[in-house]
C-alpha positions in Angstrom: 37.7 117.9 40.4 37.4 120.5 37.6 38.9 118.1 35.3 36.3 115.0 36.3 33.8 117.3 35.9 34.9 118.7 32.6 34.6 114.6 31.6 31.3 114.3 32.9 30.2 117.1 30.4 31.8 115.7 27.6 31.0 112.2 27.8 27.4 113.2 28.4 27.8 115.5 25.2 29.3 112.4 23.5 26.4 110.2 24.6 23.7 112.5 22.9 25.4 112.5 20.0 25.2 108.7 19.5 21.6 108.9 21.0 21.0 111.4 18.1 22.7 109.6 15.1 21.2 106.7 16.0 17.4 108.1 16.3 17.9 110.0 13.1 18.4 107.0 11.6 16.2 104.9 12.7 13.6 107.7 11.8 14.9 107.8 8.3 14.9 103.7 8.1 11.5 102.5 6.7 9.7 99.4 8.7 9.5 96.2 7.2 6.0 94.2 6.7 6.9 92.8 10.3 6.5 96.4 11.4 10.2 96.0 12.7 13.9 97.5 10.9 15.8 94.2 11.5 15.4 90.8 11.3 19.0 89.7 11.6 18.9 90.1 15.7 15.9 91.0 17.9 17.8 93.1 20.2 18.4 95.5 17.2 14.9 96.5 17.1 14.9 97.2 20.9 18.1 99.7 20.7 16.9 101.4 17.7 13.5 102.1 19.3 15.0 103.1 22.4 17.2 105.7 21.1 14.1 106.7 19.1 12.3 107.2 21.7 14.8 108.9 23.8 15.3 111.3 21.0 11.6 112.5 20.8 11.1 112.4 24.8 13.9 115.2 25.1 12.9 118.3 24.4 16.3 120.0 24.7 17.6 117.7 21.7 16.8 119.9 18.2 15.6 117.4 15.8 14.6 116.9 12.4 11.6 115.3 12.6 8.4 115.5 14.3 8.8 114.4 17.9 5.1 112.7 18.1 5.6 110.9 14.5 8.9 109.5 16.3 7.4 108.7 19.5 4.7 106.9 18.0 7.5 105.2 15.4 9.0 104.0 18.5 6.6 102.9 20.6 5.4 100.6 17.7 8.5 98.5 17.2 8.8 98.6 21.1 5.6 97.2 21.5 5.7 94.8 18.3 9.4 93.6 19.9 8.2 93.0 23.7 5.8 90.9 22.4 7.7 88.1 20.9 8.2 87.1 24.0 7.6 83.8 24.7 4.8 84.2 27.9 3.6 80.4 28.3 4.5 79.4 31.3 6.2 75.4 31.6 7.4 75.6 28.3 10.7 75.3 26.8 12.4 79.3 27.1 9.7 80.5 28.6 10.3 84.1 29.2 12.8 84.3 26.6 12.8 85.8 22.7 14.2 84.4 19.0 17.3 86.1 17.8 17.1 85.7 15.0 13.4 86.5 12.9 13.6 85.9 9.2 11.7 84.8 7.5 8.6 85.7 10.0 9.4 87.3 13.3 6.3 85.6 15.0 7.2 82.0 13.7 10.8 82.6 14.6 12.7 79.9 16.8 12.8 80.9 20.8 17.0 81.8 21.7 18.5 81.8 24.8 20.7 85.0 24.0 18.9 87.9 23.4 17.1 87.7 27.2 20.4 87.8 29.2 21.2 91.6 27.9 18.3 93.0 27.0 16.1 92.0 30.1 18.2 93.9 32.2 18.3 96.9 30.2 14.5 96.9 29.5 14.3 97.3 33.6 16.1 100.4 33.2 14.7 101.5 30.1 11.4 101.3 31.9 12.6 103.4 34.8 13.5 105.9 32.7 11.2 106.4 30.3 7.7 104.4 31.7 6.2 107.6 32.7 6.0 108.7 29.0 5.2 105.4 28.1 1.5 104.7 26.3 -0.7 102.5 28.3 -0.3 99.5 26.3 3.5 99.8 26.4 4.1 100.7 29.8 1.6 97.3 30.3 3.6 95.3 27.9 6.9 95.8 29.4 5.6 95.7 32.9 4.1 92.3 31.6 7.2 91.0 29.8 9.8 92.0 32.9 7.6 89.4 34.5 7.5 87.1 32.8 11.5 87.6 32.7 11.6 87.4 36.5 10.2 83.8 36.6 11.5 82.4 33.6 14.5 82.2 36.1 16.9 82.0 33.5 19.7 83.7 35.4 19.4 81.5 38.5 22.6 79.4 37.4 26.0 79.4 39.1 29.0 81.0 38.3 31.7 77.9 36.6 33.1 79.8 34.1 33.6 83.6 34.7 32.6 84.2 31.2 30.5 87.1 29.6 27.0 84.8 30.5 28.1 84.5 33.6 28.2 88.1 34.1 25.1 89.1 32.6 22.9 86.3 34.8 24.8 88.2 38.0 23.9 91.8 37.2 20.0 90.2 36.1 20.0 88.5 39.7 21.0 91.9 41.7 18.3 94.0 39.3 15.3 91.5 39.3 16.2 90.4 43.0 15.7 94.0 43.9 12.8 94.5 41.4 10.5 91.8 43.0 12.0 92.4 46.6 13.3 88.3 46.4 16.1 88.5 49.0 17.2 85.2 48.1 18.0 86.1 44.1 19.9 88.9 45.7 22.1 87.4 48.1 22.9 84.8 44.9 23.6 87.9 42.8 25.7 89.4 45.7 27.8 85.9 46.6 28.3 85.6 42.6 29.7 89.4 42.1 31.8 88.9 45.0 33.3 85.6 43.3 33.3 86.8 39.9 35.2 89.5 41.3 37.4 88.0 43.2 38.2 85.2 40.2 39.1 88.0 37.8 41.2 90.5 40.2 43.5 87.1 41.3 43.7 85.2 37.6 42.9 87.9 35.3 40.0 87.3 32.6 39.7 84.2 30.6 37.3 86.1 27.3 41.0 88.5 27.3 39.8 91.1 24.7 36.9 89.6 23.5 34.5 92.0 21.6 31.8 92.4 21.9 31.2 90.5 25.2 33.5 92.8 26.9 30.7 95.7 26.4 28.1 93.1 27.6 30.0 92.9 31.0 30.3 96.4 31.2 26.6 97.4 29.9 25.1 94.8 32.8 27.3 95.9 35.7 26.8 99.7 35.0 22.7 98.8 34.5 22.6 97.1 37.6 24.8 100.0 39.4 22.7 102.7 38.4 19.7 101.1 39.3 21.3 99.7 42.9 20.5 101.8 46.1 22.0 99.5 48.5 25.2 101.7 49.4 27.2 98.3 50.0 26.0 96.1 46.9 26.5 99.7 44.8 30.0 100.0 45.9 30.9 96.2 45.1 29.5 96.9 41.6 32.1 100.2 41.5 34.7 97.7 42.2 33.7 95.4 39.1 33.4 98.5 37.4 36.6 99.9 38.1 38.3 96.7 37.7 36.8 96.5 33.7 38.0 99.9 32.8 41.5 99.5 34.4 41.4 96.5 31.9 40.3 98.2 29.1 42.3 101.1 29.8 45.8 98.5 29.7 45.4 97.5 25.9 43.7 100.5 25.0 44.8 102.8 21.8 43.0 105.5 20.8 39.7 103.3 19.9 42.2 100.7 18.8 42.3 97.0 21.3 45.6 96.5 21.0 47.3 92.4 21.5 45.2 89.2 21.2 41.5 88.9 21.3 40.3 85.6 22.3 37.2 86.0 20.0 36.6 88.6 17.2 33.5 88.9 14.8 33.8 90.9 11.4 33.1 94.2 12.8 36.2 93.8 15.4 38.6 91.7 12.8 40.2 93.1 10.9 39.5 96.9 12.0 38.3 97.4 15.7 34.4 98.6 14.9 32.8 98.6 17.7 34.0 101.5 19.2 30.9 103.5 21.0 32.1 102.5 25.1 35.2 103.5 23.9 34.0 107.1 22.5 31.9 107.8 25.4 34.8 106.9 27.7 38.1 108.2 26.2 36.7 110.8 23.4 40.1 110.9 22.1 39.3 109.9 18.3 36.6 111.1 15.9 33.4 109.4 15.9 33.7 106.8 12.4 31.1 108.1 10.1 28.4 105.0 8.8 27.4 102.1 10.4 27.7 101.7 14.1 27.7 98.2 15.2 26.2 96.6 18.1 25.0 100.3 18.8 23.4 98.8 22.3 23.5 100.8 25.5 26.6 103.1 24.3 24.8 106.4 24.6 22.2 105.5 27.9 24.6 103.9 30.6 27.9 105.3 31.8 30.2 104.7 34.7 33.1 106.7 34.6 36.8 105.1 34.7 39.2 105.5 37.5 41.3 108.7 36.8 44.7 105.9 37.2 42.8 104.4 34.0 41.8 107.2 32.5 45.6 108.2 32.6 46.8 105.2 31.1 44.6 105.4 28.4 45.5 109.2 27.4 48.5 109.4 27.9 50.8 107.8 25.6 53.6 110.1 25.2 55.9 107.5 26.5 55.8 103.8 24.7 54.7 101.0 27.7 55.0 97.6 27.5 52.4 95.5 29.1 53.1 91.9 30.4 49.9 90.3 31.3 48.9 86.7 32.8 45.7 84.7 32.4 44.4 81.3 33.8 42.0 80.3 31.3 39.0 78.6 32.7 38.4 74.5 31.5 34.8 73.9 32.3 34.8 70.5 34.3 38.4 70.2 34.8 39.7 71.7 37.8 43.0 70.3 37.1 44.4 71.9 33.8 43.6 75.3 33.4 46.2 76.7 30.8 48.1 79.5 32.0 48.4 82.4 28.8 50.6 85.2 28.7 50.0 88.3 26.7 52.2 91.2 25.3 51.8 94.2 24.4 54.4 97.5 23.0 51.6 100.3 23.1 53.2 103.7 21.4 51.5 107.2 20.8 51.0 106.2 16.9 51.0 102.4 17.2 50.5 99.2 18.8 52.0 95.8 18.8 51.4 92.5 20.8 49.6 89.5 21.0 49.2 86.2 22.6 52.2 84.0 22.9 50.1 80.5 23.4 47.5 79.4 21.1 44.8 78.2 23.0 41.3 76.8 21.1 38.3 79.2 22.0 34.9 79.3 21.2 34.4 79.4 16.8 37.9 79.3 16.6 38.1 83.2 16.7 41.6 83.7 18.6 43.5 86.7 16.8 46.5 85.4 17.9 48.5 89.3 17.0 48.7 92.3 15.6 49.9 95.7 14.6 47.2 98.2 15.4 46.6 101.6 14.3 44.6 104.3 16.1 41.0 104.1 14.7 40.5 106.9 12.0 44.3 106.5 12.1 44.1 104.7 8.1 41.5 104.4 5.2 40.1 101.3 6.2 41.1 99.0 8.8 43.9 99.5 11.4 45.5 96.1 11.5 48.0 94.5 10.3 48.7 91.3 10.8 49.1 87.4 9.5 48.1 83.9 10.4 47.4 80.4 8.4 43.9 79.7 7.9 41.9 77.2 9.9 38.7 75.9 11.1 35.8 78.0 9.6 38.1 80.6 7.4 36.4 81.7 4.1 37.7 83.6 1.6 37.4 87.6 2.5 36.7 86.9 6.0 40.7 87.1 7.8 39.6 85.3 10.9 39.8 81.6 12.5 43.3 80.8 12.6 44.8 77.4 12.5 47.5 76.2 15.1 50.3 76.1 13.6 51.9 79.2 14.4 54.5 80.4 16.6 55.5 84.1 17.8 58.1 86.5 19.3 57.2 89.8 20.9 59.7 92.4 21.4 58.7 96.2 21.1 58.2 97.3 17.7 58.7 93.3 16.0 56.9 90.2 15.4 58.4 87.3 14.4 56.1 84.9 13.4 56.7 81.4 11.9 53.9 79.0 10.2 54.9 75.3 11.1 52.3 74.1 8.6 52.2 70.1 8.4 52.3 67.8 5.2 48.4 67.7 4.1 47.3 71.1 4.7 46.9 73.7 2.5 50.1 75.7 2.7 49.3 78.9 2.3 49.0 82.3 5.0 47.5 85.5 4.5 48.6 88.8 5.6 46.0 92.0 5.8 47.8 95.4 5.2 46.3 98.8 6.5 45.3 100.7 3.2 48.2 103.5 2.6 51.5 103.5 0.3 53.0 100.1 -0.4 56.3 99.4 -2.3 56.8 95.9 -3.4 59.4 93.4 -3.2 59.5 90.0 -4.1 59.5 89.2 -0.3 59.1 92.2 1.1 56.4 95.1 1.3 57.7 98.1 3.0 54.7 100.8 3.7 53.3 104.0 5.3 50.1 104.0 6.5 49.0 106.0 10.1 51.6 107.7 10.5 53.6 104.7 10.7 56.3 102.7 8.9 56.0 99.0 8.3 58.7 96.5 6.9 57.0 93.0 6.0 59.3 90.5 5.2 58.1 86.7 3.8 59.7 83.5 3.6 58.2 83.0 0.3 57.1 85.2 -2.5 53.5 86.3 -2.3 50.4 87.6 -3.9 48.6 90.8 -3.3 44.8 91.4 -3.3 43.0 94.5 -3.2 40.2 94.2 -0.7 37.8 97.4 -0.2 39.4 98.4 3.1 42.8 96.1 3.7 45.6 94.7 1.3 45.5 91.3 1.4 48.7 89.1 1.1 48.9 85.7 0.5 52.1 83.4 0.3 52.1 79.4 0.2 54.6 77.0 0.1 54.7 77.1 4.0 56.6 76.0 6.4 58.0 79.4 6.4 58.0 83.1 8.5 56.5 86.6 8.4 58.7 88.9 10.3 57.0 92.8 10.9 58.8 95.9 12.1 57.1 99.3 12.7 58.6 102.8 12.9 57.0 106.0 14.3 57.4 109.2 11.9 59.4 110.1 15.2 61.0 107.0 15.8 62.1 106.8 11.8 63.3 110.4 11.9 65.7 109.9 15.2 67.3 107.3 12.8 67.9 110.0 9.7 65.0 108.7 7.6 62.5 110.9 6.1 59.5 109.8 3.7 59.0 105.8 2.4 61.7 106.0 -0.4 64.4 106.3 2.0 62.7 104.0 4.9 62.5 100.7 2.1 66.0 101.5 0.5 67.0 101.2 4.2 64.5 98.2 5.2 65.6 96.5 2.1 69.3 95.9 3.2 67.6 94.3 6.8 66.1 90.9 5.6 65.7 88.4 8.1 67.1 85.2 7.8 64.6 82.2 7.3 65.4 78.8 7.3 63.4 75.3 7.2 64.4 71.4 7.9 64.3 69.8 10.4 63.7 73.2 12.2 62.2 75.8 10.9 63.6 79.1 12.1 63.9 83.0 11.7 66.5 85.6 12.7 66.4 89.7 12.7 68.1 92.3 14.3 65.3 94.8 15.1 66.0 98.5 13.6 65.8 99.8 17.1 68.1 98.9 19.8 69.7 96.1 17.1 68.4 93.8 19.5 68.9 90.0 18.0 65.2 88.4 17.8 65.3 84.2 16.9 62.3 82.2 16.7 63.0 78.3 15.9 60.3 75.1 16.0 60.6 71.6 15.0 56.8 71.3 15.1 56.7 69.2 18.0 58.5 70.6 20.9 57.6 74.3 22.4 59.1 77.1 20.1 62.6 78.3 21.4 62.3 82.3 21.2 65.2 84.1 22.3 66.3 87.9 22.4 69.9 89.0 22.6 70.8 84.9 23.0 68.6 85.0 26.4 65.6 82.5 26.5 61.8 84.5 26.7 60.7 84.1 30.1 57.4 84.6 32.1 58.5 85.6 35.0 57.9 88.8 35.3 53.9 88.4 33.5 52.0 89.0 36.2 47.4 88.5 36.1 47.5 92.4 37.4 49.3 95.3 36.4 
């Protein structure tokens, strides 16, 4: 008990600090002519202005600024934000805002998105907080939540079990309850209660996919603080419970370790959007600068089974984690791809990923990685490769093409790049920021605490990016093999500092060939455990370890 409690303390401490930095910023931030900070996304405005707000409206919170100048700086953008709101009844998104504003917020096109969120959380923003509200705002949001409520843009039924889907169930349970409509709330309950069901019994189809992870957990926690109904509330603890057990599985100081069905620049290459994580775990530093998709990080909290919260803070022993997913094909019942993801989580390190590629939405699969706690490195905290595909540009090391195929054991990834005649044949590589030395297919480095040996089919070129290394190597078909060593892992085997680790790495190349087959072979430093990875291109990849065929059988859709 003294322990929970302890946690309850800090993670409330840990909350006001982000409600702080963000407030003194957006105090410090001048308003554009729109009389808003951001015109990129709508919702921005309404976080900023919320923490703003909640920043002057506690007196206990030291502050340096003027607590009326803020309030009144607040309820300004709050006001100017509520009402871009589309409120004409009959027409097209009624109820609902633009996301986008440039180049003038009032003229800007009505979007679907920014309503499934942020309705919810201005219901609880205005139960906390109406009271200190002005007249005119506490009518404008009273107004707008109305206007919310029969826009009816959550009444739609659960298919997919996808982050929408979630968000439209915590908005039926919160404005069911708000205007007493017992049907909305017997919708909301039936679609928690299959939503739940789904992902306990097939796992979830968006696996690690930031930031729409945060929106499941932001509307479930919103809805449970504001439920009363003791049986509805402890359904919601369930979902709840059942989200931070996930999170808690690939979870690495800050770091999401394995595959991540979709990923946006502030999650790929380095993992970015860290806040739920802070509040949660408060085992890592708070990154300095920017903090995207700020949200509902320092307002709503639900704390994590202690099971989870173990998992998560306790790495002292290395786990492996063998996970099953159905994913969900909307309007076909019948094929519904079955995924398997890995993961070797250490105290200093993680490795894993996805052994299936599977297409996902913008083509943002990271298919694997190496991942660093955050703070761990200068710069990102993954490492990792892939061959460029639908939607890549230059500088951005997302949207992977197909042709890829992986092995997973421990510490090693074998990867090989079946590229076809026709396409361009080159794969990049991004490198955590630390000490490299360079071979002319190899790149042996030291960067978190950890030991890397990279080795290429090919030679390669190296780019220096402001926070990753960049490597890129054509003339594919080829292979990209990656081993990682502990300081305590590399020390058990006699090796102290990066000299001696790549004068030892050096004399462990893996053997690559291409044909008819393309193939690789390595004996991984630890164990010597014999990893081989071969492809023709057009049957399933053979990947064996120790001369045994990879199986499935023991992945399982819970741990």
């Amino acid at each position: 008990m003294a322990d929970r409690l302890q946690n309850e303390t800090s993670s409330t401490i840990r909350q006001r600090q982000i409600v702080y930095s963000i407030a003194v910023e957006a105090q410090r931030r001048p308003l554009l002519d729109s009389g808003l900070w951001f015109q990129d996304d709508v919702r921005n405005n309404f976080y900023y202005a919320s923490y703003l707000f909640a920043a002057a409206a506690d007196h206990t919170m030291e502050l340096p600024f003027g607590r009326e100048d803020a309030k009144r700086k607040a309820e300004a953008v709050l006001l100017e934000t509520v009402q871009l709101q589309n409120r004409q009844p009959g027409t097209k998104l009624y109820g609902h805002w633009p996301l986008g504003l440039s180049p003038v917020p009032r003229e800007a096109a009505l979007h679907e998105l920014p309503v499934e969120i942020m309705g919810s959380l201005m219901v609880w923003f205005c139960k906390q907080y109406s009271a200190q509200f002005s007249a005119g705002l506490r009518v404008a949001f009273h107004t707008a939540i109305g206007h919310i409520y029969r826009s009816g843009f959550f009444r739609k039924p659960v298919l997919t079990f996808g982050h929408h889907e979630a968000k439209y169930t915590a908005a039926k349970l919160i404005f069911g309850k708000l205007f007493e409509d017992h049907e909305l709330r017997e919708d909301g309950r039936h679609s928690l209660e299959i939503t739940l069901a789904h992902i306990r019994a097939k796992g979830m189809p968006e696996y690690g996919s930031l930031p729409w992870f945060w929106h499941w957990v932001q509307a479930f926690t919103c809805a449970w603080e504001l439920e009363e109904d003791s049986s509805l509330k402890a359904t919601l603890g369930e979902m709840l419970d059942f989200l931070w057990t996930e999170r808690s599985q690939w979870y690495l100081k800050g770091a999401w370790a394995g595959a991540h069905s979709r990923g946006w620049p502030h999650d790929v290459p380095a993992d970015g959007n860290v806040l739920h994580d802070y509040v949660q775990f408060g085992d890592f530093e708070l990154p300095g600068g920017e903090m995207p998709r700020t949200e509902y990080a320092g307002f709503l909290f639900y704390e994590a089974p202690e099971q989870a919260l173990s998992a998560a803070l306790n790495r002292k022993s290395a786990v492996e984690v063998f996970k099953q997913t159905e994913k969900v094909v909307a309007g076909n019942q019948e094929v519904q791809p079955q995924l398997h993801s890995y993961a070797y989580i250490t105290r200093d390190y993680a490795a894993g990923g996805m052994w299936e590629r599977v297409e996902e939405f913008d083509n943002e699969q990271l298919r694997w990685a190496f991942s660093l706690p955050v703070g761990a490195a200068e710069g990102v905290n993954r490492l990792y490769f892939f061959h460029p595909g639908q939607g890549y540009q230059p500088g951005d090391p997302r949207h992977q093409s197909p042709y890829m195929e992986v092995l997973y054991h421990k510490n090693t990834i074998l990867s090989l790049f079946p590229v076809p005649g026709g396409e361009d044949t080159a794969v990049v590589g991004v490198l955590p920021l630390g000490e490299w030395i360079r071979q002319p297919r190899a790149l042996f480095g030291y960067a978190g605490n950890v030991y890397f040996a990279v080795y290429l089919s090919h030679e390669y070129k190296l780019l220096e990016r402001q926070t990753y290394l960049e490597v890129t190597s054509a003339d594919m078909p080829g292979g990209v093999v990656v081993e990682a060593l502990s300081l305590d892992q590399a020390a058990g085997l006699g090796i102290s500092g990066l000299e001696e680790f790549a004068a030892a790495a050096v004399h462990r190349v893996p053997v690559f060939a291409a044909g008819e087959v393309l193939s690789a072979e390595y004996t991984s430093w630890t164990g010597s455990t014999l990893l081989q990875l071969s492809t023709d291109g057009s049957t399933p990849a053979q990947a064996l370890i120790n001369g045994t065929m990879v199986s499935f059988g023991h992945y399982t859709f819970n741990i």
